[in-house]
Structures are given as structure tokens and as C-alpha cells.
N, C-alpha and C positions, 0 to 999 in steps of 0.2 A: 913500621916506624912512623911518627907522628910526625905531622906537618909541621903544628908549631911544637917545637922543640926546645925554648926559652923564652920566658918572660921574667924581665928588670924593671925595677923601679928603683929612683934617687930617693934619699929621704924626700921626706914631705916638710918644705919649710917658706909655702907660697901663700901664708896667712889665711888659705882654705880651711872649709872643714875638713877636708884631706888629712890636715896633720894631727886630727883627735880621735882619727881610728886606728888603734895601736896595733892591729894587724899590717898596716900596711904605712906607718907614718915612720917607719925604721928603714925601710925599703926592702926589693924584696930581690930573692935570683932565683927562681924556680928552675928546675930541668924539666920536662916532660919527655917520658921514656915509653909510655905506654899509650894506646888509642884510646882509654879511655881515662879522665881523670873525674873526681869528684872533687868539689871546695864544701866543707861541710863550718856548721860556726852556728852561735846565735844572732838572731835578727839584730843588725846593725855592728855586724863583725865585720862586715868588708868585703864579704864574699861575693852580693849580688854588685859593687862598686867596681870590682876587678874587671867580674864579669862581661860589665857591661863597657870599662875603657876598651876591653881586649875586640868588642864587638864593633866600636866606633873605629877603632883603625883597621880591621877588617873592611869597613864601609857598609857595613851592615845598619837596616831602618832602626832605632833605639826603640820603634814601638814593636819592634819586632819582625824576623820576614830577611831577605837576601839584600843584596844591592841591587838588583831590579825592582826593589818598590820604593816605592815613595819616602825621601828622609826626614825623620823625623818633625813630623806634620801631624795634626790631629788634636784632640782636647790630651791638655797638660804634656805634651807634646812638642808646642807650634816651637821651633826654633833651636829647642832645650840639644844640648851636648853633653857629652862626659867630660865632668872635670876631670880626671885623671886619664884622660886619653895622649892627652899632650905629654904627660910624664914618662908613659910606657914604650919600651924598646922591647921589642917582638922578633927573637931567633927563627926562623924557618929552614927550614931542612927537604929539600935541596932548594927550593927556592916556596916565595913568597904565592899562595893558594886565593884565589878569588871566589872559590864556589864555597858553600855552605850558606847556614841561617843562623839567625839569632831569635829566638823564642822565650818570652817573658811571659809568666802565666798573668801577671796585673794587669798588662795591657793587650789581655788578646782578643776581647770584645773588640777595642780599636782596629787589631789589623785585623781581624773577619768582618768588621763593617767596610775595610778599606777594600780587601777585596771583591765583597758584592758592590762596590762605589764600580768597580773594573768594570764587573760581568754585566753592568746596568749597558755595558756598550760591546762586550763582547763575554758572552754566555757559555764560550769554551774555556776560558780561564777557569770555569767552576772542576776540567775535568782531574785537575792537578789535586784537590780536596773531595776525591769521592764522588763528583758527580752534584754534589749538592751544596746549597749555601752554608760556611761554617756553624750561621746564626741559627740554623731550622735544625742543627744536631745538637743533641746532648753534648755535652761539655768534654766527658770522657770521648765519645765518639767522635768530635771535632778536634780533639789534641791526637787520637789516634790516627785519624784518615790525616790529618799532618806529618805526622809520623810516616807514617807507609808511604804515602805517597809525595813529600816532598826531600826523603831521604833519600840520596842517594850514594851521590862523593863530595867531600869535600870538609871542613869544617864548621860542628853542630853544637852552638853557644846556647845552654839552655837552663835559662832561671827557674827552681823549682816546676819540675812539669810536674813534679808527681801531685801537684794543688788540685788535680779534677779529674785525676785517678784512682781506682778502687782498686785495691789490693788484688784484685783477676787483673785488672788493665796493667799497673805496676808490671807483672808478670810479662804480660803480652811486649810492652814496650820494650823490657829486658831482652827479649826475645829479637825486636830490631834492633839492640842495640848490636848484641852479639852476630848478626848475620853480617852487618854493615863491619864491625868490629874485624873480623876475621876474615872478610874481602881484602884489607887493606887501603882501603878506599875512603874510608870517614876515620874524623877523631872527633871525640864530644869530650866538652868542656863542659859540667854540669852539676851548679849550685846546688844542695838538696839539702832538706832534714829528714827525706826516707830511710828510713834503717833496713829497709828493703833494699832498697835502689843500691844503698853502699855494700852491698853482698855480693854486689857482681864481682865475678873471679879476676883474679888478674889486673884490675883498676887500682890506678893510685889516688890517695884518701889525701888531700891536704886538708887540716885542720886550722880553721882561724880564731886567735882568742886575744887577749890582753897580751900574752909572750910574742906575738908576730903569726908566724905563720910555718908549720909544720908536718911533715908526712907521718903518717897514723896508719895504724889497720881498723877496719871496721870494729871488730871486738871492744876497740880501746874508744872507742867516740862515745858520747853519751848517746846520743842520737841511741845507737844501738842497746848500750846496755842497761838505759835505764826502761827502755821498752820492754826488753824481754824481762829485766826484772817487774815489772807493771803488770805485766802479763801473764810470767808464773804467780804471782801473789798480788792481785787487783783485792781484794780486802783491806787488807795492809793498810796499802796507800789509801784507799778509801773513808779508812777509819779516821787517821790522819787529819786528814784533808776536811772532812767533814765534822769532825770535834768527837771520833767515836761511836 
């Protein structure tokens, strides 16, 4: 059973830009039934804004990282909040969770500089990420050793991670999602336009668009079926696309 187990939102009518993203300007009642959920949508649906209110009342850093690091501090950063944190009313079941992370793939140069800022003073903080600085790994390798090593319990708010994964790593990830997933122990909350990532079994699919906001199966998202159509028939669309 999932930790958070509800998330409310009131209309949106606080003269923000809140109230011009129509996935979420009607308001919202979600249930969450399953450990793992996906929010899928086009850029500027709402989904990474949800996201990230859900992460500020957690008490999670907004550049990314637990409530043990440093909040929201850093370039484009210093100060900044979620506007729509203050809106959301957050169900927990049995009660209210303090562990997990929140991970945003645009800002995680910032949080692997923030942690070598750590290690500049204590050099074992490196051993939570592999051993080594996030900056000196490849990008895939650096969101993995993230993965493995800072998952454990709790819950895992995660803005598109599949940005600096290869279709083998995609894999790999799925792989912790599902050990974590089937402990009981974590539930992941997590933005994506992977048509991969949405294939995990058992995960609920909400879909953000101009109608609000709605549960889906992967077959039906675009995400998924204009991929595999691209894929079976990449001429096609190429012809298209290019004038023939």
C-alpha cells in the first residue's frame, strides 16, 4: 500500500499562473493505490508543477536531494518555492512519511555540485553515490549510482530521470524500481515521457492534458503509441516530415 494515498487541490483562482494550466486549474482528487505511479502529459501540462508542490511539502530540496540537504539554495534556486505547494492537501496512509528524495533531471548538475561542496569537508559523504564525485560520472552512471545507492525506503519524487538514460539504463532502473516496489518500502512518484518507463506492470498512468487530469494505460498515451508507430514505419513519418 502507498504512503501517500491522496492528493487535493482547490480550484486555482489566486491570479497565478496556476490558474492557466488546465490540468490542474479545475482542481484535482487523486487516489493513489499503487507503489508506483506515473504523471505523463506534454511540456507545460502540469505534471512536472504537481510534482514538485508534492516535493515542497514533503520538505524535500526543490533542486533536488532529501530534507537533509540544503533548501532550495543555489543558481536559479536561491529562495524560489512552489507556487502550488500551499494549495495541496496530501492523504498519508497510515501516517505522514519523512524519508525519501526528490530528483529533477534540470537541476542535478546543482545538487552533485552541492554535494562535492559537502565532501570538500567530509569525503565520506561521497560513499552514499558510488564512491565517487556525481561530476567525474557520466550522467547515466551518476543518476544510476543515485538510484542504487540512495534508494531505499521511503518516498521517490522523480522529474523525468529517464533524460540521461539509454534505453539499457531505462532497463536497469526499472529493475530498482521493481525490487524497491515489491519490498514495500518505497513508492515513486514519477513525471516521464518514457514509453518505456510507462510499461512497468502494475503502475498507474495519470495523463495531463487540456481535460484535467486522468488515469490511462500505457497503450493509450501518446507517449507510447506514437513511438511504436515511428518505429514500426520510421519512413513514413520521415518522408512527411522532410517534404518526401
Amino acid at each position: 500500500m502507498p504512503f501517500l494515498s491522496r492528493i487535493s487541490l482547490p480550484f486555482m483562482r489566486d491570479g497565478s499562473y496556476l490558474q492557466h494550466i488546465p490540468s490542474l486549474n479545475k482542481g484535482l482528487q487523486l487516489k493513489l493505490k499503487d507503489n508506483v505511479t506515473f504523471f505523463v502529459g506534454e511540456n507545460g501540462s502540469g505534471k512536472s508543477t504537481l510534482l514538485e508542490g508534492i516535493a515542497e511539502q514533503c520538505g524535500f530540496s526543490l533542486r533536488g536531494g532529501n530534507r537533509n540537504h540544503n533548501l532550495n539554495t543555489g543558481h536559479r534556486f536561491e529562495g524560489y518555492e512552489s507556487a502550488l505547494a500551499p494549495h495541496l492537501q496530501l492523504g498519508w496512509t497510515p501516517r505522514r512519511i519523512t524519508e525519501g528524495f526528490f530528483m529533477r533531471a534540470e537541476s542535478f548538475f546543482n545538487f552533485a555540485s552541492y554535494i562535492d561542496e559537502l565532501a570538500v569537508d567530509d569525503s565520506r559523504i561521497l560513499r552514499a553515490y558510488g564512491g565517487r564525485s556525481l561530476l567525474e560520472q557520466s550522467h547515466g552512471e551518476s543518476f544510476l549510482n543515485l538510484f542504487n545507492n540512495q534508494f531505499e525506503s521511503g518516498i521517490y519524487l522523480l522529474d523525468e530521470p529517464e533524460a540521461a538514460l539509454s534505453p539499457a539504463r531505462i532497463l536497469a532502473f526499472m529493475a530498482v524500481i521493481h525490487q524497491l516496489d515489491k519490498s514495500g518500502r518505497a513508492q515513486f512518484l514519477i513525471a516521464t515521457h518514457s514509453p518505456m518507463l510507462i510499461c512497468y506492470p502494475g503502475a498507474t498512468i495519470y495523463q495531463f492534458d487540456e481535460d484535467g487530469v486522468c488515469k490511462t494505460g500505457y497503450e493509450e498515451t501518446e507517449h507510447f503509441s506514437l513511438t511504436k508507430s515511428f518505429l514500426d514505419n520510421p519512413a513514413v513519418y520521415l518522408r512527411h516530415l522532410m517534404g518526401g
